[in-house]
C-alpha positions in Angstrom: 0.4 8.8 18.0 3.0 11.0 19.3 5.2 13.4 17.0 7.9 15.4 17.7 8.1 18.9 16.3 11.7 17.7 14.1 9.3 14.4 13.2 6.4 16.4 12.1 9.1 18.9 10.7 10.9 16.7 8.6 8.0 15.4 6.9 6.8 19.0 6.2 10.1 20.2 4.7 9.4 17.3 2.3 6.4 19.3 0.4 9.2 21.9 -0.7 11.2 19.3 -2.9 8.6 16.9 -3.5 7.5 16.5 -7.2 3.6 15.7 -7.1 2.3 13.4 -10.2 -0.7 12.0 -10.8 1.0 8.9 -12.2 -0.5 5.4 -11.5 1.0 3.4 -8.2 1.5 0.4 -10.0 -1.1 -1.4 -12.5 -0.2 0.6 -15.7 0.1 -1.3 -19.2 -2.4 -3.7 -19.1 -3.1 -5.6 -22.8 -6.2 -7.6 -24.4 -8.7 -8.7 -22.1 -7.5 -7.1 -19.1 -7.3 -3.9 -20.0 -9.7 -2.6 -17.8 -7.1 -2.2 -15.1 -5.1 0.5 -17.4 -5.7 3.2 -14.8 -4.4 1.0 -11.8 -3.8 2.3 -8.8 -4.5 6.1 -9.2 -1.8 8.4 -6.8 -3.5 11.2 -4.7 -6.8 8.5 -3.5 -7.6 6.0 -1.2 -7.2 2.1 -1.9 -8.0 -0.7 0.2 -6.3 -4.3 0.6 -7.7 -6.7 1.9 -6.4 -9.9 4.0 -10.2 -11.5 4.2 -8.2 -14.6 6.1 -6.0 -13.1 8.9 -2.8 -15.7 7.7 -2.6 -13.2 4.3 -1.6 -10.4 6.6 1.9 -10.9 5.3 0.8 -10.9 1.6 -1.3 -7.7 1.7 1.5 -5.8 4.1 3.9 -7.0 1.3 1.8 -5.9 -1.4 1.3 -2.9 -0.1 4.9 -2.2 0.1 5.9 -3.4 -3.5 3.0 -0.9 -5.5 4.5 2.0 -3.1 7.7 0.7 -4.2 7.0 1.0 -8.0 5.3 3.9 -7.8 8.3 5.7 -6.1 5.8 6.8 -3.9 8.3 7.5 -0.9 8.4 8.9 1.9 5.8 6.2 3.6 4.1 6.8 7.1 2.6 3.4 8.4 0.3 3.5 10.8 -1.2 0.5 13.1 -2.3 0.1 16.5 -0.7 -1.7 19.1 -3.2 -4.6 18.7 -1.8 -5.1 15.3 1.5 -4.9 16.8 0.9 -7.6 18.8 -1.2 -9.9 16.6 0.9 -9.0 13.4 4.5 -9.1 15.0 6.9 -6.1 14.7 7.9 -4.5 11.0 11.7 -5.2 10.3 14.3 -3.1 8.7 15.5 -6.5 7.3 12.0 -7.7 5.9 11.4 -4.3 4.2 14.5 -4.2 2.9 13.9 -7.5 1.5 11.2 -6.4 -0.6 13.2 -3.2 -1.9 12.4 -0.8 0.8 14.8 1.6 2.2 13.9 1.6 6.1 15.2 5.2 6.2 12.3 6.0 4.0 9.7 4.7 6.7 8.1 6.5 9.7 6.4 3.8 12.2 3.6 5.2 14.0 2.1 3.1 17.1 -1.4 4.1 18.6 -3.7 3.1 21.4 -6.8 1.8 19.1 -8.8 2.2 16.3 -9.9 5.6 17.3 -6.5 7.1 17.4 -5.9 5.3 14.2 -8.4 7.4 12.5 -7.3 10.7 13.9 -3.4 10.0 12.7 -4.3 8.8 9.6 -6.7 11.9 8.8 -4.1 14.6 10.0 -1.4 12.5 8.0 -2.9 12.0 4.6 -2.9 16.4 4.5 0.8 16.5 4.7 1.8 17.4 0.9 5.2 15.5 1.8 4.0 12.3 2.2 4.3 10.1 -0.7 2.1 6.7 0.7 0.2 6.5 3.6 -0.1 2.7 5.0 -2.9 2.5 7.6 -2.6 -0.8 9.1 -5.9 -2.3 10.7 -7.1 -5.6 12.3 -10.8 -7.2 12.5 -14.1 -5.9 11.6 -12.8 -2.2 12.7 -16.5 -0.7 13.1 -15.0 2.7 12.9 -13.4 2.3 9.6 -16.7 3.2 7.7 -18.3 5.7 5.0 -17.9 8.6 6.2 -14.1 8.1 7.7 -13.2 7.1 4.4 -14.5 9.7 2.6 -12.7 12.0 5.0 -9.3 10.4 4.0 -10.5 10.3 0.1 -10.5 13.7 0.7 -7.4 14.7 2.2 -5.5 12.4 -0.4 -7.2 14.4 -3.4 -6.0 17.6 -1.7 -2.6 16.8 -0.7 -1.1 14.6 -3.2 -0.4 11.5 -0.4 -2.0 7.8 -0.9 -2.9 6.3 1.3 -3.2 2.2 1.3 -5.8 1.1 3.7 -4.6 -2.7 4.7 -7.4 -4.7 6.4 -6.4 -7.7 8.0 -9.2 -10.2 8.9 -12.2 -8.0 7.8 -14.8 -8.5 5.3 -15.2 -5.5 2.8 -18.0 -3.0 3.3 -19.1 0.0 1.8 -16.5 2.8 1.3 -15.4 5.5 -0.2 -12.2 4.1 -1.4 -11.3 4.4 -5.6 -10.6 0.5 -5.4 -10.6 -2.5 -3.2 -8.1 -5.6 -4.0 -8.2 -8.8 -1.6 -4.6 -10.4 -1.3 -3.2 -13.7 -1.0 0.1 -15.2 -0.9 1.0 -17.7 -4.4 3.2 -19.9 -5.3 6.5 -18.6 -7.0 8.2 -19.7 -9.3 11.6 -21.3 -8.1 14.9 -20.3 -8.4 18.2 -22.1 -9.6 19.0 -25.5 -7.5 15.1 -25.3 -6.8 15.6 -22.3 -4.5 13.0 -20.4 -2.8 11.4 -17.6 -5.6 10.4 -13.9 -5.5 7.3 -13.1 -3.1 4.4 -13.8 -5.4 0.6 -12.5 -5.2 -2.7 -14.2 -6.1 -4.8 -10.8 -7.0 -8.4 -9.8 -7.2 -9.9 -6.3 -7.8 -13.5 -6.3 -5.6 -14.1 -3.0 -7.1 -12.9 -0.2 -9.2 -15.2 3.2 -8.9 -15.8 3.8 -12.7 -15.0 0.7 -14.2 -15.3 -3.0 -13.9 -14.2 -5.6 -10.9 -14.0 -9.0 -10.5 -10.8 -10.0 -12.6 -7.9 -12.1 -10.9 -4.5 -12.5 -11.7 -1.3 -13.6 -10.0 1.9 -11.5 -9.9 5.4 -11.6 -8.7 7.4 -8.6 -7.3 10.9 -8.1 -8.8 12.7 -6.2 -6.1 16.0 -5.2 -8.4 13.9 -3.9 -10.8 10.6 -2.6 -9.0 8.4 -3.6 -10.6 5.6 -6.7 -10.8 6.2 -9.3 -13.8 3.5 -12.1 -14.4 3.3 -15.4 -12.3 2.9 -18.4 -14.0 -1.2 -18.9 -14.5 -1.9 -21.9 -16.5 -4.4 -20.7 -19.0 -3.7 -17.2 -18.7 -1.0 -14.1 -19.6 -1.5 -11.7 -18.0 1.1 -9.6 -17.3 1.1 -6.9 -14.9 4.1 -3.7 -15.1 4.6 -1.1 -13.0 4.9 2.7 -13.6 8.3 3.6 -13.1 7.1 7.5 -12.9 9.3 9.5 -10.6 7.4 10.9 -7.9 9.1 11.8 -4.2 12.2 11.5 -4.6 14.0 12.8 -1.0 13.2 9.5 1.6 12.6 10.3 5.4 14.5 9.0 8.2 12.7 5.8 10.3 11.8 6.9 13.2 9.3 5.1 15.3 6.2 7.3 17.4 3.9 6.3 19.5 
């Protein structure tokens, strides 16, 4: 990825008004049985979705957006490689905006491969004045490993950034990430006149580093007021709310690199 000096400028000048919190992304007030997700999506660490079937792409790219969304976790620096530009289709300023996302709050970064990948997304997730970093990969992605993702654990925990690892057509493996969610697109539920609903997600945690896995759940994303509200799930309540903490608050231009 390429940078200019006002690029790389304007996301430092963010660390100086940025108000860091170590308030939850987006699974916060969890009841009953499912209470084991209380701590959700922890800010400053490294989370992985995954799209095991490359068709979910959509779902986990949108999911990713909504919990960075909730959390107020702005600005956002999404990286992919042109690969996943061409096998994923180009992001739209419509598209994010239909899920609640200012695109003046988005910086697109386009690299070569997976190697470049790796280098931009460990020199971004040490700027202070990111809020979410969405790295953006495609197939098995050898590179993407232990060590790497310690590396970007790391730099999270120091900085204050997230960063939302979104694999598309890969099978989890070992990592150093504080959870690991597969995604899938549901059915919502419809509007008046039988209209098309709200994007809706069919959930599962694969792992949570202290606590239990395994659960699954289905949630839809309610754009006016950010936040997730349960999907119907015959058998089953359980709702899912998102922190409303106030995190970065001053957004960052789009520009698009690379």
């Amino acid at each position: 990825m390429s940078e200019s000096p006002t690029q790389i400028a304007r996301l430092r000048s963010l660390a100086a008004t940025a108000r860091l919190s170590t308030a939850r992304l987006s699974t916060a007030t969890i009841v009953g049985e499912t209470a084991w997700l209380t701590d959700g999506l922890g800010r400053a660490q490294l989370h992985e979705l995954f799209a095991i079937d490359a068709e979910e792409a959509a779902a986990a790219a949108g999911l990713a957006v909504a919990v960075t969304i909730a959390g107020k976790a702005l600005p956002v620096l999404w990286l992919r490689t042109m690969a996943a530009e061409r096998r994923g289709g180009r992001l739209r300023a419509g598209g994010l905006g239909e899920l609640g996302l200012e695109a003046r709050a988005v910086v697109l970064g386009i690299v070569a491969d997976e190697a470049a990948l790796l280098r931009a997304a460990a020199d971004a997730a040490r700027c202070p004045g990111l809020g979410t970093l969405i790295v953006e990969a495609w197939g098995p992605a050898p590179g993407i490993d232990l060590t790497a993702t310690r590396r970007l654990m790391l730099a999270a925990e120091a900085s204050g950034a997230t960063v939302l690892m979104v694999r598309i057509g890969a099978e989890p493996r070992p990592s150093a990430a504080a959870t690991r969610w597969s995604v899938a697109a549901a059915p919502s539920t419809a509007l008046d006149a039988n209209a098309p609903g709200v994007p809706a997600f069919a959930v599962e945690c694969l792992r949570r580093r202290g606590g239990p896995a395994g659960r699954q759940w289905r949630v839809e994303w309610d754009r006016d007021a950010t936040c997730f509200r349960n999907a119907p799930l015959p058998g089953a309540d359980l709702p899912l709310v998102a922190d409303r903490t106030p995190a970065l608050d001053s957004p960052a231009f789009v520009r698009r690199t690379g």
